[in-house]
C-alpha positions in Angstrom: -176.3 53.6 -10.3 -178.4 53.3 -13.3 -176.7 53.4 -17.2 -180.4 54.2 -18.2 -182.8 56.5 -17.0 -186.5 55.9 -17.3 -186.5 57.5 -20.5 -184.3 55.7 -22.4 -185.9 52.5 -20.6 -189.0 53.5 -21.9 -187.8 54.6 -25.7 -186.2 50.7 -25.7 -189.1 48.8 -24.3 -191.5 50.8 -27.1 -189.2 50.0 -29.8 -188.7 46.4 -29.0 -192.3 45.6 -28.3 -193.4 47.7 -31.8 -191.3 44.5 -33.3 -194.0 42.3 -32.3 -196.2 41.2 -34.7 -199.8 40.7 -34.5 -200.1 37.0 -34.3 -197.3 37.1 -31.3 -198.8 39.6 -30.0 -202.5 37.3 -29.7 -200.9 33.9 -28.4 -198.7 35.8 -25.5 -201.5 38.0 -24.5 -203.8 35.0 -24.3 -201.2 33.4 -22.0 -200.8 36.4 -19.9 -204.6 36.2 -19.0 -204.1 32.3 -18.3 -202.0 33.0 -15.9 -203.1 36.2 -14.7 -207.0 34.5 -14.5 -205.0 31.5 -12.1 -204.2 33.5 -9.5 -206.1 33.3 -6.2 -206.5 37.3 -6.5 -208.3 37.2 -9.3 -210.1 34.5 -8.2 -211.4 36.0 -5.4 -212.0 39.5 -6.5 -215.7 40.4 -7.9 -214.8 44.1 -9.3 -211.7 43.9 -11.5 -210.2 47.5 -13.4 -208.5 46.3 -16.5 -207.4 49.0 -19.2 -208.2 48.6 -23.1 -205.1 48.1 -24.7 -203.1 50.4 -27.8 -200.0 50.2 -29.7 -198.8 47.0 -29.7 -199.9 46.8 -25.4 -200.7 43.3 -23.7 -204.4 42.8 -25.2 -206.9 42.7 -22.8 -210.0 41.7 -24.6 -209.5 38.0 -23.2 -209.3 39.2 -19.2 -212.7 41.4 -19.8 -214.5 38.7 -21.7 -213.6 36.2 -18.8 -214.6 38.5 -16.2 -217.7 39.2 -17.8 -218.3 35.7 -18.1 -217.8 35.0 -14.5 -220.4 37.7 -13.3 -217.6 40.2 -12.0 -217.9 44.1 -12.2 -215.5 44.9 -14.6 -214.4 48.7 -14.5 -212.1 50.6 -17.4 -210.4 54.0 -17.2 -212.1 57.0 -18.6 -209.4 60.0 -18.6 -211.2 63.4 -17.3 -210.4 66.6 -16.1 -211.8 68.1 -12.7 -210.7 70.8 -11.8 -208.4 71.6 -14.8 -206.4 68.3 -13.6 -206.6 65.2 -16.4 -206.8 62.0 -14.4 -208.5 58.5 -14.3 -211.4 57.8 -13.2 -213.2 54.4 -13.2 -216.5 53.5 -14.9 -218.3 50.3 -15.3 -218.1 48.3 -18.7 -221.3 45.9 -19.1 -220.1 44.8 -22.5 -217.4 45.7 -25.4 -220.2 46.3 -28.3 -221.1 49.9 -28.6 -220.0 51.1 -25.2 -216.6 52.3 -25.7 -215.7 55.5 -27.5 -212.1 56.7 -28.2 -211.0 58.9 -25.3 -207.6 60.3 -24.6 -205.1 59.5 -26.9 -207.4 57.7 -28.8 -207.3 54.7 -26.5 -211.2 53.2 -25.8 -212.3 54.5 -22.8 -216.0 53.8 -21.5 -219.4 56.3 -22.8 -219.9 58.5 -19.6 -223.4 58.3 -20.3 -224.3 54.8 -20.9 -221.6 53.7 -18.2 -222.2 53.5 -14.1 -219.3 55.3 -12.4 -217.3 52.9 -9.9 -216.0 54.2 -6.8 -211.8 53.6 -6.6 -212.5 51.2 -2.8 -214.8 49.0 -4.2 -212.2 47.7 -6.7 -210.3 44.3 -5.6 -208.2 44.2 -8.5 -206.1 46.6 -10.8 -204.7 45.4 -13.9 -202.1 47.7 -14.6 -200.6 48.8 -18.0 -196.8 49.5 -18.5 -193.9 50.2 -20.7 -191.3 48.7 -18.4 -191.4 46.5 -15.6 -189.1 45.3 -13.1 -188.8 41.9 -11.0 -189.8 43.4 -8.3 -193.0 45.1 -9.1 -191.2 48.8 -10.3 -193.3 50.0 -13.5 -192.2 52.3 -15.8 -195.6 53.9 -17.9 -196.0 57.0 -20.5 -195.1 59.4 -18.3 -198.1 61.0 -17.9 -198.3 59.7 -13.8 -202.3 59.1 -14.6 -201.6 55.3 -13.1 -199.5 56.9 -10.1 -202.4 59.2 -8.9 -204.9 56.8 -9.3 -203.2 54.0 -7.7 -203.2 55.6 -4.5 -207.0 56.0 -4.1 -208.1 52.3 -4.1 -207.7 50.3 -1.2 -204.8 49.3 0.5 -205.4 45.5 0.0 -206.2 46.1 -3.7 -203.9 44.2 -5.7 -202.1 46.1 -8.3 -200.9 43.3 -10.8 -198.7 44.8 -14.5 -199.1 42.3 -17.1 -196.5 43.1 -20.1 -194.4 40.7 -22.1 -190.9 39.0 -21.3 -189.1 41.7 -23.7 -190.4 44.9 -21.2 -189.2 43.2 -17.9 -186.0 44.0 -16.5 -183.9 43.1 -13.6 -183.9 46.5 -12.0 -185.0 50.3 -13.2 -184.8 53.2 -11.5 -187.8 54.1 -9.0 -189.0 58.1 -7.5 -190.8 58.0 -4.0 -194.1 58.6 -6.0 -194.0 55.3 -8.2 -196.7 52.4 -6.4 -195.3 49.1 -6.8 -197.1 46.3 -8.3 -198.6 43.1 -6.1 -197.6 41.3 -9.0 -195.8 41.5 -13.0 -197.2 38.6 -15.2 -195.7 38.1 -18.5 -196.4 34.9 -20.8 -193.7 32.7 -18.8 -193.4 34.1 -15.6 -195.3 35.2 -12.9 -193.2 38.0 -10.1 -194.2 38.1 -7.0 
């Protein structure tokens, strides 16, 4: 039985990680990528998703730099609606200069036009965004379920790795049949498996 449901888990996690400032926010996201960037998935993927990050959110500017660097497709949400259903869908980012526009919620999604769209099965890697995490890959996002649908269209050997800070991972939170599990929860210390 859970004291909290995912609600109240989510109001917390937002309020504590809205106490972060700026320069703490920097140094743990650049460790996050160290350690996310040192795992053999990563390593061996050549078409990483990554998201572009908002309110006070794990930044991911270092990730998509180092991917870039390394040759590897990098692919970033774009939030449509087909069908009169808003969901993700993946497009290619060749750089972070001038090919981003603010998209749903205001959050940088990639220009449609200028951008290569990237079919869910060729991605090796999803870097997941999160409010709340748990030890054993349980995620806890906005509630919009955008991350949910999507995640069950890439492969089944994609790995699905949250990255969030120590303050938004718990020991347990509650979990529906629809949530996907992460591979993987990196924070700045520690690395769940």
């Amino acid at each position: 039985m859970f004291v909290k449901d995912k609600r109240e888990l989510r109001k917390e996690a937002l309020n504590i990680r809205k106490g972060l400032s700026e320069e703490e926010i920097i140094e743990k996201s650049k460790l996050i990528t160290e350690k996310l960037i040192s795992l053999d998935g990563f390593y061996n993927s050549k078409c990483v998703m990554a998201y572009m990050d908002f309110k006070n959110e794990v930044m991911t500017r270092f990730l998509i730099e180092h991917c870039l660097n390394l040759g590897k497709i990098v692919a970033l949400p774009l939030i449509d609606c087909v069908d009169g259903v808003k969901k993700i869908f993946p497009y290619e980012l060749t750089n972070q200069e001038g090919c981003l526009k603010p998209g749903t919620y205001g959050i940088l999604e990639p220009v449609k036009e200028f951008s290569r769209k990237i079919d869910p099965k060729d991605i090796d890697l999803v870097v997941v965004p999160g409010v709340v995490f748990d030890v054993k890959g349980g995620r806890i996002g906005y509630g919009a379920g955008y991350y949910d649908i999507f995640l069950r269209e890439v492969r089944k050997d994609c790995l699905k790795i949250g990255i969030a800070f120590d303050i938004q991972v718990f020991p347990s939170i509650p979990k529906e049949e629809h949530d996907i599990l992460m591979d993987a929860v990196v924070t700045e210390n520690e690395i769940y498996f």
